[in-house]
BAFI-3210 file (N, C-alpha, C; in Angstrom, 3 decimals, decimal comma, padded with zeros to 6 digits):
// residues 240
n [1|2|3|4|5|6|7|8|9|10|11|12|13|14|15|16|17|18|19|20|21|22|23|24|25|26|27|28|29|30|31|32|33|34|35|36|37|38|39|40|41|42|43|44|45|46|47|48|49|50|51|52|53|54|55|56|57|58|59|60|61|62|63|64|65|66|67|68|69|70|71|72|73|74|75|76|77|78|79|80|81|82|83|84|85|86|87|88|89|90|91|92|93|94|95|96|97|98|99|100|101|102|103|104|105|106|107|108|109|110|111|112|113|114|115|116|117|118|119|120|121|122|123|124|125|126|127|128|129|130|131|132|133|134|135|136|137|138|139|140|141|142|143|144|145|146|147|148|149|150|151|152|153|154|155|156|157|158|159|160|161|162|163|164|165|166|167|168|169|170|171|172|173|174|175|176|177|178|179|180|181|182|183|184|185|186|187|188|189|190|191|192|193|194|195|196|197|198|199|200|201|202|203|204|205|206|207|208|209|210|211|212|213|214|215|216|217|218|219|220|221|222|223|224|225|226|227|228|229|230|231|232|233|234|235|236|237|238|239|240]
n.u [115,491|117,434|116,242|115,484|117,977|118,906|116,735|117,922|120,232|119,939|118,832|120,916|122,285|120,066|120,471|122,642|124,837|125,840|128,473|129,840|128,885|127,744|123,955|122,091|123,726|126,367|128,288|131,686|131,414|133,350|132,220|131,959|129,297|126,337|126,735|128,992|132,274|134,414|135,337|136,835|136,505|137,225|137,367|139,005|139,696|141,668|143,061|143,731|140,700|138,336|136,412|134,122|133,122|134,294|136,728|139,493|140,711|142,552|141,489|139,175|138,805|139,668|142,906|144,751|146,939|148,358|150,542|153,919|155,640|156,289|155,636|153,215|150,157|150,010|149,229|149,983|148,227|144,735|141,814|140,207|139,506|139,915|140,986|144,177|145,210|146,056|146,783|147,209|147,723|146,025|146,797|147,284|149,551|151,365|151,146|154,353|156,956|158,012|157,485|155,914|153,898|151,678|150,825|147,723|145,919|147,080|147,700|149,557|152,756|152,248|153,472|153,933|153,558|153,519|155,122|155,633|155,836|158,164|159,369|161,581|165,160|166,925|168,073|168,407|166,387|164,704|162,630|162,700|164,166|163,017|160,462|160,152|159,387|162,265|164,150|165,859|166,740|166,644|168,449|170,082|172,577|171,732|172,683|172,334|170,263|171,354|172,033|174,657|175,148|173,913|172,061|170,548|168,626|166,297|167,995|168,842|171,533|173,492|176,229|175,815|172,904|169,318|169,552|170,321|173,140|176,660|177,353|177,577|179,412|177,517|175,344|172,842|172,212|172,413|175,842|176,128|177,613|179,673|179,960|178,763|176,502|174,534|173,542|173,250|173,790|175,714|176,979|179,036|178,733|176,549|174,400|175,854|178,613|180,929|182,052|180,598|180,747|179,475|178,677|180,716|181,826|184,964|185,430|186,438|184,765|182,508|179,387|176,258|174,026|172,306|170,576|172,136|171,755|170,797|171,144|174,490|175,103|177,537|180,078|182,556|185,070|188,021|188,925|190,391|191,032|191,615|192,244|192,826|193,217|191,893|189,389|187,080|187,312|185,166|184,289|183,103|183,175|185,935|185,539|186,096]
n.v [110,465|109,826|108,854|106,133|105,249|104,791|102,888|100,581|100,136|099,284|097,051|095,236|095,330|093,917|091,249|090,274|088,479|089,929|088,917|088,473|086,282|085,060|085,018|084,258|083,093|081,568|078,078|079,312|081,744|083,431|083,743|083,407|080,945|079,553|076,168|075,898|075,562|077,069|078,888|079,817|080,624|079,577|076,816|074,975|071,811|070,727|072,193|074,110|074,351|072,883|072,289|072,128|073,798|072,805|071,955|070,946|067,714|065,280|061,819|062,473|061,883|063,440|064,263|066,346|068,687|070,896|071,093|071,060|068,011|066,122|068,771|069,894|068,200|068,071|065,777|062,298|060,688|059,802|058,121|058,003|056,861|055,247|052,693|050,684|048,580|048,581|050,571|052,996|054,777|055,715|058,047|059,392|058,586|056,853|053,210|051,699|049,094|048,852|050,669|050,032|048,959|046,419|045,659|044,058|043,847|042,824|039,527|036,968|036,628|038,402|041,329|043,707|042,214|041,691|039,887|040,562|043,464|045,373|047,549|048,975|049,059|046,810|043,783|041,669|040,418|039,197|039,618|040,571|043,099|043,510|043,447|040,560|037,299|035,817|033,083|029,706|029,722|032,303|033,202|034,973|034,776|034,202|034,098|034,831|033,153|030,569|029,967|028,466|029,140|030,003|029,648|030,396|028,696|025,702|023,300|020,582|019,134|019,997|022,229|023,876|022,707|022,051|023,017|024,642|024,488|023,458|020,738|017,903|014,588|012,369|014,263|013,418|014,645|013,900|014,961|016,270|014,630|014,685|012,913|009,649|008,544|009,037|008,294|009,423|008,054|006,821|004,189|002,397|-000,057|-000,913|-000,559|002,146|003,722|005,121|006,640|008,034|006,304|004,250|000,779|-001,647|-005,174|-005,786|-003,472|-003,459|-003,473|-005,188|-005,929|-005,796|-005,743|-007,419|-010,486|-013,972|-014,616|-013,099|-010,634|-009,111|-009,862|-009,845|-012,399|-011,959|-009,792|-008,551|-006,559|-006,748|-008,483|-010,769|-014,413|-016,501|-016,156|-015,898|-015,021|-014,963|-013,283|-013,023|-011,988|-014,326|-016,839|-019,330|-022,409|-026,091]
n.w [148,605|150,335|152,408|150,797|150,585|153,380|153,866|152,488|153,736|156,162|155,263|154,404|156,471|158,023|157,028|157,563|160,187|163,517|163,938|161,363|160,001|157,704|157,264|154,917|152,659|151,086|150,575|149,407|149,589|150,750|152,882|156,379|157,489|158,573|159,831|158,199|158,720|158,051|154,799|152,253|149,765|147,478|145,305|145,514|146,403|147,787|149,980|152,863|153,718|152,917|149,748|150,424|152,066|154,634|157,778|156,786|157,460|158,784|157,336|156,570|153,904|151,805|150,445|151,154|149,898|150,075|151,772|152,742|152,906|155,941|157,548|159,788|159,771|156,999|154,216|153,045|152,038|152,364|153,131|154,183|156,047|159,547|159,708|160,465|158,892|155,991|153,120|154,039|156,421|159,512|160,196|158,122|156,398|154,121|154,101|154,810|155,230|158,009|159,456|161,792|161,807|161,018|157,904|156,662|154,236|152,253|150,466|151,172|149,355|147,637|146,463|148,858|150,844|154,490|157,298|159,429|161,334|162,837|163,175|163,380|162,135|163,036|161,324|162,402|164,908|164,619|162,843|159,535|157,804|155,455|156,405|157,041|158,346|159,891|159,287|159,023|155,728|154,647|154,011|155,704|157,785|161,450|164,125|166,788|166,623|166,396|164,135|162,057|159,323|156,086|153,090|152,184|150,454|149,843|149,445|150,878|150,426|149,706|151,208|153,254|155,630|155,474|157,972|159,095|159,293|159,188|156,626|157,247|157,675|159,325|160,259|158,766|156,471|153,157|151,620|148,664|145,857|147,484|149,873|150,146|151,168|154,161|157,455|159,965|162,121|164,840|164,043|163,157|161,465|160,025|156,887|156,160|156,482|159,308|158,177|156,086|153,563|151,497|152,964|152,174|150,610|151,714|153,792|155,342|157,772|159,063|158,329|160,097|160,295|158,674|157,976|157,839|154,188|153,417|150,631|150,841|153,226|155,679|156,991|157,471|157,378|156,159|155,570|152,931|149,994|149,741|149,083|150,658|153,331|156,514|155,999|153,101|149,849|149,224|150,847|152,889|155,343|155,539|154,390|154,599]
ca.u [116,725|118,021|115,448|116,170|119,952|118,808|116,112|118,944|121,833|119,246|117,762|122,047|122,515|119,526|121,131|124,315|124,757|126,757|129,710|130,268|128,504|126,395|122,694|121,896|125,228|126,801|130,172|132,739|131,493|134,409|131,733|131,506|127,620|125,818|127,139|130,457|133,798|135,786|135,455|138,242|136,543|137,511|137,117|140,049|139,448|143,331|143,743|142,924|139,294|137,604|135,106|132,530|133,750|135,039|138,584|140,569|141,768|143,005|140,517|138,000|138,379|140,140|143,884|145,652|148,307|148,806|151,552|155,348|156,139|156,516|154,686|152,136|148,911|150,612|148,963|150,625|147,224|143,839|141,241|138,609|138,718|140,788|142,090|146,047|146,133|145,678|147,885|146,645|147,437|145,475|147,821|146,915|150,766|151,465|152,087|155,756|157,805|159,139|156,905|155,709|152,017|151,626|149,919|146,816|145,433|147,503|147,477|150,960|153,047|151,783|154,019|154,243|152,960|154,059|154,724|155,854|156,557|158,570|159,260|163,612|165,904|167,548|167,368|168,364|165,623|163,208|161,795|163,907|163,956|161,930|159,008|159,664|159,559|163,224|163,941|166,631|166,793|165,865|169,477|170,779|172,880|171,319|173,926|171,466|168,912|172,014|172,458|175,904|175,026|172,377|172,511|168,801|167,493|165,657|168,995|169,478|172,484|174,921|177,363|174,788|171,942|168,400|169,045|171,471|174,838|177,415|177,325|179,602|179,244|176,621|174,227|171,642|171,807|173,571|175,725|176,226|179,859|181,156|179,183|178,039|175,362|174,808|172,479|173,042|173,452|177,194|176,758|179,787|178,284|175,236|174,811|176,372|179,810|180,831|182,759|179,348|180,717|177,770|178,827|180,673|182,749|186,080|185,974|187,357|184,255|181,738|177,879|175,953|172,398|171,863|170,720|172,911|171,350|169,987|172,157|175,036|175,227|178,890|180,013|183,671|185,703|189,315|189,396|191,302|190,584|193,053|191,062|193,605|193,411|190,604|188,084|187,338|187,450|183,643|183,144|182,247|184,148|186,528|185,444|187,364]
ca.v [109,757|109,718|107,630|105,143|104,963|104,487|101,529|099,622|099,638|098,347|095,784|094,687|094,761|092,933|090,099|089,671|088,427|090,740|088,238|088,318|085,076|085,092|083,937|083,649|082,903|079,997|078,021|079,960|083,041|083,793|084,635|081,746|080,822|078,467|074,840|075,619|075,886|077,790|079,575|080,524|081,343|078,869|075,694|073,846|070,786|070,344|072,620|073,552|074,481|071,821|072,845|071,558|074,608|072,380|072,026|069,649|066,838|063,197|061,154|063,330|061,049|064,188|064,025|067,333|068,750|072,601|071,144|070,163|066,447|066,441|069,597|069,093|068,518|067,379|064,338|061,483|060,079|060,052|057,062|058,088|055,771|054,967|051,489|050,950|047,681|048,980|050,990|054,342|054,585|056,658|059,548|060,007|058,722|055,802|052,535|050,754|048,161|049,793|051,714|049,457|048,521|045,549|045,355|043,014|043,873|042,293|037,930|036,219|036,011|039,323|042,443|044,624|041,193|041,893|038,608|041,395|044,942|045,938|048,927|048,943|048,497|045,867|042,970|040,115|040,167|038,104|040,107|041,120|044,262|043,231|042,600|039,185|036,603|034,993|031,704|029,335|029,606|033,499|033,742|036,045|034,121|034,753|033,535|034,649|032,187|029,510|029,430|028,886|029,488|030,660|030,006|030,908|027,555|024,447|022,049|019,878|018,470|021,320|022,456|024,174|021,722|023,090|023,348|026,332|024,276|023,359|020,202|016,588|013,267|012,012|015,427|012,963|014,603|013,073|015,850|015,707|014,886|013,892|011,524|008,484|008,171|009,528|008,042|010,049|007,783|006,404|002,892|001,722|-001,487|-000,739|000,099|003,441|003,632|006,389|007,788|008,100|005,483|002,929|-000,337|-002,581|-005,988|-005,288|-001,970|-003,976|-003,215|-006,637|-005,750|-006,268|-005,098|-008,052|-011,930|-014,597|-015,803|-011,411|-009,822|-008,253|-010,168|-010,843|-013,176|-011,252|-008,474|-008,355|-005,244|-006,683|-009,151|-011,970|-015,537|-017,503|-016,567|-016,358|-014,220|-014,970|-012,084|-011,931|-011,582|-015,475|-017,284|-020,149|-023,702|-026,895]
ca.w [148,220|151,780|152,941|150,231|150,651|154,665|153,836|151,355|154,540|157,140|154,467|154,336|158,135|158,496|156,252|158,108|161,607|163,572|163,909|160,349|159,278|156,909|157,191|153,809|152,073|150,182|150,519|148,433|149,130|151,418|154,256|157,067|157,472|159,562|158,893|157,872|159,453|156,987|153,519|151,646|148,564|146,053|144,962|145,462|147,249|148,420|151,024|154,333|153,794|151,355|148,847|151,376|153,046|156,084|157,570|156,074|159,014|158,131|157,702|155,854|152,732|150,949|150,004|151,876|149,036|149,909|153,110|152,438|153,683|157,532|157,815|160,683|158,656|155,672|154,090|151,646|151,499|153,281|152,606|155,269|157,679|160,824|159,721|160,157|158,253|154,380|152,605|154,202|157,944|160,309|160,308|156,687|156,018|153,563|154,909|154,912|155,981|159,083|160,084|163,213|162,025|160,321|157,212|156,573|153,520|151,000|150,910|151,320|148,260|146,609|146,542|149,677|152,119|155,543|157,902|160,620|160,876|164,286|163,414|163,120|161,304|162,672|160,790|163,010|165,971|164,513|161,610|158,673|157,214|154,512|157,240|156,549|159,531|160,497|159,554|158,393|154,237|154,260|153,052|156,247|159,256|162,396|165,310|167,505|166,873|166,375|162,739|161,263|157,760|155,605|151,636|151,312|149,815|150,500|149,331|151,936|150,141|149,730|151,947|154,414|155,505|155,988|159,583|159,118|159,755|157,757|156,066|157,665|157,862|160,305|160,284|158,336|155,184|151,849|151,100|147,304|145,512|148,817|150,565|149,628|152,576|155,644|158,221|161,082|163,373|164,643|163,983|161,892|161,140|159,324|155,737|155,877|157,558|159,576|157,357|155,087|152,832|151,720|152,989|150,549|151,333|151,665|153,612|156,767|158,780|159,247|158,626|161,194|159,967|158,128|158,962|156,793|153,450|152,897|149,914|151,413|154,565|155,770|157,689|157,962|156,496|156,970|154,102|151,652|148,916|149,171|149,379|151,249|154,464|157,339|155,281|151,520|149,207|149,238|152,908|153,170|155,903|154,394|155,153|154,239]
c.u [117,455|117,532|115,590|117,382|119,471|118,030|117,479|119,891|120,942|118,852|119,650|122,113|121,797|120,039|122,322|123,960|126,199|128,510|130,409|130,073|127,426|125,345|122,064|122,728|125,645|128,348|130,632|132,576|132,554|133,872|131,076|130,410|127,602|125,885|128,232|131,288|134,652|135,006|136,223|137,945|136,651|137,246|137,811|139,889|140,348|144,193|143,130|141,386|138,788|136,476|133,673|132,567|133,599|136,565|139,102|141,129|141,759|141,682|139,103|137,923|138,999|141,266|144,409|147,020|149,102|150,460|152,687|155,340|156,912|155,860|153,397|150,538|149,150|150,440|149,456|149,512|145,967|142,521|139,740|138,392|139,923|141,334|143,553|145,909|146,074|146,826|148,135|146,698|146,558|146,288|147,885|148,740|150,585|152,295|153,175|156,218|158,578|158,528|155,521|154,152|152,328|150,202|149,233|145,673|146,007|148,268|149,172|151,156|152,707|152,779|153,620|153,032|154,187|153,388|154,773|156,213|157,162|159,149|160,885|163,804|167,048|167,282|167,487|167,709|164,712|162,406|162,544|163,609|163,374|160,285|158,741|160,341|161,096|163,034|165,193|165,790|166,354|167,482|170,561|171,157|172,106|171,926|173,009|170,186|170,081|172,534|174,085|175,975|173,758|172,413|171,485|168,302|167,127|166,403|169,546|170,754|173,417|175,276|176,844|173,252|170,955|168,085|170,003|173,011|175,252|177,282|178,334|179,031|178,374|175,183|172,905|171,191|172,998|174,165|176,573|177,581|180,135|180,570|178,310|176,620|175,699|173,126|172,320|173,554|175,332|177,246|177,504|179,773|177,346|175,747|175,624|177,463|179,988|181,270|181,645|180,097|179,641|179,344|179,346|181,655|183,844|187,079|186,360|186,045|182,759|179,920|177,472|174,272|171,847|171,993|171,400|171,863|170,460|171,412|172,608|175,557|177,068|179,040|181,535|183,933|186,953|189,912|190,593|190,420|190,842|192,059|192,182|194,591|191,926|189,137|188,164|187,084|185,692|182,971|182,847|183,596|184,670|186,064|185,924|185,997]
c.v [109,249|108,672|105,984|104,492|104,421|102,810|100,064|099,541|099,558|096,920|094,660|094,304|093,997|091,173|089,309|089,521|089,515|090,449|088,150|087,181|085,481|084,449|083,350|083,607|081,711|079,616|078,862|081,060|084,033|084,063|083,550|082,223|079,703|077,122|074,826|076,263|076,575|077,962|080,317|081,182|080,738|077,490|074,315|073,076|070,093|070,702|072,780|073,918|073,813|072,608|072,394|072,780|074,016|072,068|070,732|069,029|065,539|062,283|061,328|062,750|062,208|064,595|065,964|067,540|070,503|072,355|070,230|069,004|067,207|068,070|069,142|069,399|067,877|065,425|063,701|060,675|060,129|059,440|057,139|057,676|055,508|053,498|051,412|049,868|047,657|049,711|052,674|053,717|055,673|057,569|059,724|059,385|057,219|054,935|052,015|050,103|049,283|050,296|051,303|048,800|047,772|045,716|044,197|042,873|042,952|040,640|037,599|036,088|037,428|040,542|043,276|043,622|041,634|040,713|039,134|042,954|045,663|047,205|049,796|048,552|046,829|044,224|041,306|039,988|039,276|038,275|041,340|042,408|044,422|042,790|041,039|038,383|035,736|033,647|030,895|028,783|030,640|034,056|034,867|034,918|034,847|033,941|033,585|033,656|030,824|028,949|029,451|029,416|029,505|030,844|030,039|030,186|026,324|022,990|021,757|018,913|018,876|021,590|023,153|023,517|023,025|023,518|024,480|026,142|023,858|021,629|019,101|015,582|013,342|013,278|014,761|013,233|014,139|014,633|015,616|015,971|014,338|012,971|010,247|008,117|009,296|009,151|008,434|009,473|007,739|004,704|002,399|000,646|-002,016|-000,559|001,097|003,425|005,064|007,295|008,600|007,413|004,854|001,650|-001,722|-003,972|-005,436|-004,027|-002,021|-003,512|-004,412|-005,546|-006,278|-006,221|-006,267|-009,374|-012,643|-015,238|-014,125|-010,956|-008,919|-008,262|-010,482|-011,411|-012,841|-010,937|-007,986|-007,005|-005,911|-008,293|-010,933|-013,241|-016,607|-017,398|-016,127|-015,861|-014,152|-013,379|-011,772|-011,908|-012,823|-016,211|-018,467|-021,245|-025,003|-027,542]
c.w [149,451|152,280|152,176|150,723|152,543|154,806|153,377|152,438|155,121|156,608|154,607|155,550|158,512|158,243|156,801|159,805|162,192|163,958|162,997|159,892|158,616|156,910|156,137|152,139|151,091|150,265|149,351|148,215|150,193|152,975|155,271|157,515|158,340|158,296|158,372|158,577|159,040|155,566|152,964|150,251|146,940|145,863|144,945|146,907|148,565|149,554|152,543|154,706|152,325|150,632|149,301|152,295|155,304|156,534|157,342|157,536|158,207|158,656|156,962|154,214|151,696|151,015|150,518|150,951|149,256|151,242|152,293|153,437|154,770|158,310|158,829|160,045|157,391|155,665|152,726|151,211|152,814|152,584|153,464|155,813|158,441|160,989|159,384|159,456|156,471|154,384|152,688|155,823|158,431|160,702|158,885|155,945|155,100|153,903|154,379|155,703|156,772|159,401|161,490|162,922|160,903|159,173|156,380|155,520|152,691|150,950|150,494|149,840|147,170|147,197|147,421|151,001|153,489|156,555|159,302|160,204|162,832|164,679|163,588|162,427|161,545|162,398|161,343|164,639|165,706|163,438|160,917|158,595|156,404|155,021|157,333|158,167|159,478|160,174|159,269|156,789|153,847|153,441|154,458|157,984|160,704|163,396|166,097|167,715|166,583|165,104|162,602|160,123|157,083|154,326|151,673|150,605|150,514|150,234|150,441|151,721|149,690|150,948|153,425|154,442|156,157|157,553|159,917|159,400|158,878|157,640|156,741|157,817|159,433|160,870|159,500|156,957|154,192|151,303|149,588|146,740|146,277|149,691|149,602|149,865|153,805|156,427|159,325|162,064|163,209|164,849|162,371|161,289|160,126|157,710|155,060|157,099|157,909|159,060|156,235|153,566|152,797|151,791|151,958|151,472|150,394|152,688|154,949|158,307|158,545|159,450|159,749|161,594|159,270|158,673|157,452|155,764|152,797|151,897|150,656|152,938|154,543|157,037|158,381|157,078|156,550|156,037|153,385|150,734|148,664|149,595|150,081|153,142|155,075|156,557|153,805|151,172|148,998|150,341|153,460|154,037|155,405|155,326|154,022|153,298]
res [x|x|x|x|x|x|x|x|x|x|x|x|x|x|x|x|x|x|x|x|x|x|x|x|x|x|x|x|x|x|x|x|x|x|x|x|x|x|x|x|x|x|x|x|x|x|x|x|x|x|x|x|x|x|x|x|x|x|x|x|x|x|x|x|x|x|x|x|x|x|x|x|x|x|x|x|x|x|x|x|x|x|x|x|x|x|x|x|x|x|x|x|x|x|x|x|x|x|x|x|x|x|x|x|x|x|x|x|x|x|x|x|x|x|x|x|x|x|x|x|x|x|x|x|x|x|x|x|x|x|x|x|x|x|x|x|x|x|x|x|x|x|x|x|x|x|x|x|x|x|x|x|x|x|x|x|x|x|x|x|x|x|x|x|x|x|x|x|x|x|x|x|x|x|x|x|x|x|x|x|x|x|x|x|x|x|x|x|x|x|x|x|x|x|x|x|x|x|x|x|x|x|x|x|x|x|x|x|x|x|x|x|x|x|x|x|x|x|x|x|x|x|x|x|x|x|x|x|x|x|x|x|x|x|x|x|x|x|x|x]
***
């Protein structure tokens, strides 16, 4: 019986290495073996020894849930590969606006497009807070780049023109309601007076854009109407 009980604990010791790994073992049997890094025993995939019995690190394509957020180790996601421009950075963390790495997965115009990401908050350097690139008509003044105003659309005929300033006679655009014209230039002679009136006879200022015998040509303009002295009432000079 002795001899038994003596064969059966050599036949065990032979089985085990004397480090405590097991030579002929299996993940999950709590007893680390050749080829694995860890055995905890169970099956749960989530923590820090995977059911591959290896250690859980970012990157390993398996989602890290046993660690509280900011915990070192603690993953919000983990995609298996070492690209920052997806929605899975290489620190296993999920990407956002703000968080300095631009993302290049997702095509202009689609929900969570990034035109920049710099990585602050503040939103008048060049790239909003929304990751979105700086411009005039994003809706947010930027003094620093020279804007006066910023109504966030593409009406060049309201009160702020698409060049970020406010709206006046001779800026080139017609602004609507209150101008008649506007040609930019300062040439009170032309079609468009400086005031951004359009050009009419009567308005005491002599065309000068036109050759005689073209609708609209005058020949003088004394602004008023009256036909009995140097300038008839339709601009035409009086002859006997």
């Amino acid at each position: 019986m002795q001899r038994l009980i003596l064969i059966l604990s050599l036949s065990v010791f032979a089985s085990c290495d004397p480090s405590g790994v097991s030579s002929e073992g299996r993940c999950g049997d709590r007893l680390v073996q050749s080829g694995e890094q860890c055995d905890d025993g169970n099956s749960d995939n989530s923590d820090a020894c995977t059911s591959s019995c290896m250690k859980a690190v970012c990157g390993d394509g398996v989602l890290r849930e046993d660690l509280s957020a900011g915990v070192t180790g603690s993953e919000s996601c983990d995609d298996g590969n070492d690209f920052d421009g997806d929605s899975c950075l290489s620190s296993c963390q999920l990407a956002t606006c703000g968080d300095a790495v631009l993302r290049t997965d997702i095509p202009e115009g689609e929900i969570g497009y990034e035109a920049c990401d710099d990585g602050n908050d503040d939103g008048l350097d060049g790239c909003t807070n929304g990751c979105e690139v700086m411009r005039c008509g994003d809706g947010v003044v930027q003094s620093a780049m020279g804007e006066i105003c910023d109504d966030g659309n593409d009406d060049d005929q309201d009160a702020c023109t698409n060049r970020c300033r406010p709206a006046g006679c001779g800026d080139g655009s017609v602004w609507q309601d209150v101008e008649e014209c506007d040609d930019g230039n300062r040439d009170h002679f032309d079609a468009c007076l400086n005031t951004c009136l359009a050009a009419r006879c009567g308005d005491d200022a002599v065309r000068r854009d036109l050759e005689e015998g073209v609708e609209g040509f005058e020949a003088c303009d004394d602004g008023n109407f009256e036909d009995d002295d140097a300038c008839l009432s339709n601009c035409a000079a009086p002859t006997c």
